[in-house]
C-alpha positions as CSV (number, residue, x, y, z in Angstrom):
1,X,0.0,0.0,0.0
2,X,1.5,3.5,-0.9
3,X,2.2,6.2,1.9
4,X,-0.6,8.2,0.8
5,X,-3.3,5.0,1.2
6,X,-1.7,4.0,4.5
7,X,-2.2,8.1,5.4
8,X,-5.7,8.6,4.8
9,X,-6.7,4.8,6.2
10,X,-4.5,6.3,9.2
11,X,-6.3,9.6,9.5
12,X,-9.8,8.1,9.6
13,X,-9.0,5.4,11.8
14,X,-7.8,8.5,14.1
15,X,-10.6,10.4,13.9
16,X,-12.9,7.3,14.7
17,X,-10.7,6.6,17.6
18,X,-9.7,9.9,19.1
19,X,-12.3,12.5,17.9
20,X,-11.8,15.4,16.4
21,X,-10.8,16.9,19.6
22,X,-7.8,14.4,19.9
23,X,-6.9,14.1,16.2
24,X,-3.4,14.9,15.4
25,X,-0.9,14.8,12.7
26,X,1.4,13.3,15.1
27,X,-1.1,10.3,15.9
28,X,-1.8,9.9,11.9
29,X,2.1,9.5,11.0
30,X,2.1,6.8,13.7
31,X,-0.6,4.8,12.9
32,X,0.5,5.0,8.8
33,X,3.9,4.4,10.1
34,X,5.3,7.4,8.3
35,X,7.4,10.3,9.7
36,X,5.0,13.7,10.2
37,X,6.9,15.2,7.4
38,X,5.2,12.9,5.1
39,X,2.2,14.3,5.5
40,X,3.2,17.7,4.9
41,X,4.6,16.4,1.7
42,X,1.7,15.3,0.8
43,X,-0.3,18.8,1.0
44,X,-1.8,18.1,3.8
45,X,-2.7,20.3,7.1
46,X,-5.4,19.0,9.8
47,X,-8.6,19.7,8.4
48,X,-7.1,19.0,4.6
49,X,-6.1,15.5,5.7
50,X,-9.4,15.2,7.5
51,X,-10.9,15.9,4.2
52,X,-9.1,13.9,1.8
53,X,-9.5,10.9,3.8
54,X,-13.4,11.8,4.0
55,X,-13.4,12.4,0.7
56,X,-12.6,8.2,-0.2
57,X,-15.7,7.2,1.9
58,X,-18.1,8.8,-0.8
59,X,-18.6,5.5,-2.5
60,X,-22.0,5.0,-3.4
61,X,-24.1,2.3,-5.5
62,X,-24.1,3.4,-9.3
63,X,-27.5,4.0,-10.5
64,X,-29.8,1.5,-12.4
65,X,-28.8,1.8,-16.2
66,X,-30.5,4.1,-18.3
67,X,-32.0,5.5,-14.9
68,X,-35.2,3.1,-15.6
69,X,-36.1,2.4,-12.2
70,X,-36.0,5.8,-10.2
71,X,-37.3,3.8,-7.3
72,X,-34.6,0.7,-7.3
73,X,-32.1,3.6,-7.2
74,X,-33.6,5.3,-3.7
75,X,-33.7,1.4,-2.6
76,X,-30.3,1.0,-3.4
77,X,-29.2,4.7,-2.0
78,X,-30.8,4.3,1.2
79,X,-29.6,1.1,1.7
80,X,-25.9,1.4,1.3
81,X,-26.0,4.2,3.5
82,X,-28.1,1.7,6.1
83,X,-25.2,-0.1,5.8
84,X,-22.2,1.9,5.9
85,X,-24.1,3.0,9.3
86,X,-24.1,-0.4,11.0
87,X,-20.5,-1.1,10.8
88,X,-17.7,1.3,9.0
89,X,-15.0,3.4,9.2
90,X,-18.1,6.4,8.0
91,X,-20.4,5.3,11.1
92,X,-17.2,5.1,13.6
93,X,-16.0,9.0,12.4
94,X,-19.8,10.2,11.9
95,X,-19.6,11.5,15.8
96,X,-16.1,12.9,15.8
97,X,-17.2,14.8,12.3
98,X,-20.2,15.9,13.8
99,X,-18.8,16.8,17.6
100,X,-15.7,18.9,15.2
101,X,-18.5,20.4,13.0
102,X,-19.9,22.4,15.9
103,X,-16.6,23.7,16.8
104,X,-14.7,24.1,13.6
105,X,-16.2,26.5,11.1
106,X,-13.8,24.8,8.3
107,X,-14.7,21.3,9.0
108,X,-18.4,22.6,9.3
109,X,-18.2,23.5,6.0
110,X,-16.4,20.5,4.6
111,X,-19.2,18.5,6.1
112,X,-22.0,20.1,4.4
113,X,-20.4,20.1,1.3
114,X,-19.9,16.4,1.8
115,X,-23.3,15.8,3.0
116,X,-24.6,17.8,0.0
117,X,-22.9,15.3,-2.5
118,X,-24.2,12.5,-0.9
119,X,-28.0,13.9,-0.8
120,X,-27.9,14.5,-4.7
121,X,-27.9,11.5,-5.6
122,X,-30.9,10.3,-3.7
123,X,-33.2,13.9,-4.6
124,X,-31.6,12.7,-8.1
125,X,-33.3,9.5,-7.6
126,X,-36.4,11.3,-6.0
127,X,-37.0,13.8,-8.9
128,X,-36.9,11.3,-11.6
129,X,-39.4,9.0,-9.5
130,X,-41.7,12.2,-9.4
131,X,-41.4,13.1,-13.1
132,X,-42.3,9.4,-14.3
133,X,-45.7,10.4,-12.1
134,X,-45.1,8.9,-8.2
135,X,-46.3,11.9,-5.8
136,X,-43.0,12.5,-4.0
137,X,-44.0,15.7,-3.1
138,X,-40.6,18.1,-2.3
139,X,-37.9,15.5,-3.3
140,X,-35.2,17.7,-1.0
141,X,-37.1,17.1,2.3
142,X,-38.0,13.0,1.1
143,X,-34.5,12.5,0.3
144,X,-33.7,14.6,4.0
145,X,-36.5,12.0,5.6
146,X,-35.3,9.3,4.2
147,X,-31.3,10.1,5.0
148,X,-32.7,11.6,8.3
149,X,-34.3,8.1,9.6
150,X,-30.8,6.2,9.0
151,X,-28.9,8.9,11.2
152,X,-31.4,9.0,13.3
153,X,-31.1,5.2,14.3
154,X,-27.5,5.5,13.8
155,X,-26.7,8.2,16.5
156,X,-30.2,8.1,18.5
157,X,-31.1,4.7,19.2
158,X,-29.1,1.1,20.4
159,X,-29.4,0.0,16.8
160,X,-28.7,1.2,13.8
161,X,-31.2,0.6,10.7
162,X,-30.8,-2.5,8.9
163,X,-30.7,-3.1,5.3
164,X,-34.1,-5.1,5.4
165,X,-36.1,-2.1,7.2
166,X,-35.1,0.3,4.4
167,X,-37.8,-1.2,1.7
168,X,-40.7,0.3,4.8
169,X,-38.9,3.5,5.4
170,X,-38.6,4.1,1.8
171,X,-42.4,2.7,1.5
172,X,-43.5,5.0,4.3
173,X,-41.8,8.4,3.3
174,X,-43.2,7.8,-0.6
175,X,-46.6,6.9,1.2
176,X,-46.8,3.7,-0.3
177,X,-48.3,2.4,3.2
């Protein structure tokens, strides 16, 4: 694995471990194995390194081919995130990002522009559903419902949502029951 891999595998294993409170450069070049001057070769300050190791966790499913079945794509949205919530490296630095958020103005920003490119895709998936003639109503607040419910479980409750529940969620925000 190349120094810049082991770096950002480093970095979020860090911030899942140590918060954003407690994440250091220092604690990064250990865990990679690296000396700190590596990653300051590499570009990177705090919150860049934050982000670029953020930045590989935006993996999502690719959508259905040709975009037939709008609905199959909010399945298959909704449910990776289900599960990246139940066990990950996202779920274990989701309270450190959130926790840092509050305090840092530049990580708050880097989250929202990460949570914005995660949501287009679903209110992507929720427009095309409403054009083909499914009352959606305001695909922005469905896909922040839908989203919303996973977090919610996530961070809220003892267990997170499972990848079989997310057919009723999706069901029950589209008002299919």
């Amino acid at each position: 694995m190349r120094s810049r891999e082991r770096v950002l595998e480093a970095a979020l294993s860090e911030l899942a471990d140590k918060g954003y409170g407690g994440f250091s450069i220092d604690g990064v070049a250990t865990r990679a194995g690296v000396a700190r001057s590596t990653i300051y070769r590499l570009g990177h300050d705090r919150l860049s390194l934050i982000a670029a190791a953020i930045k590989t966790l935006n993996v999502q499913p690719r959508a259905q081919p040709g975009g037939q079945d709008p609905r199959a794509d909010i399945v298959a949205i909704v449910g990776h995130l289900a599960s990246a919530m139940q066990s990950s490296l996202m779920s274990d630095c989701l309270p450190a990002v959130l926790d840092g958020a509050e305090r840092d103005p530049g990580l708050r920003e880097l989250h929202h522009r990460y949570s914005t490119q995660r949501r287009t895709r679903l209110v992507e998936a929720l427009t095309r559903l409403q054009e083909s003639g499914h009352a959606v109503g305001d695909p922005e607040r469905a896909a922040e419902a839908l989203a919303g419910a996973v977090f919610y479980r996530r961070l809220m409750t003892p267990e997170p949502l499972r990848t079989d529940e997310v057919e009723g969620l999706v069901a029950t925000v589209l008002g299919e029951r």
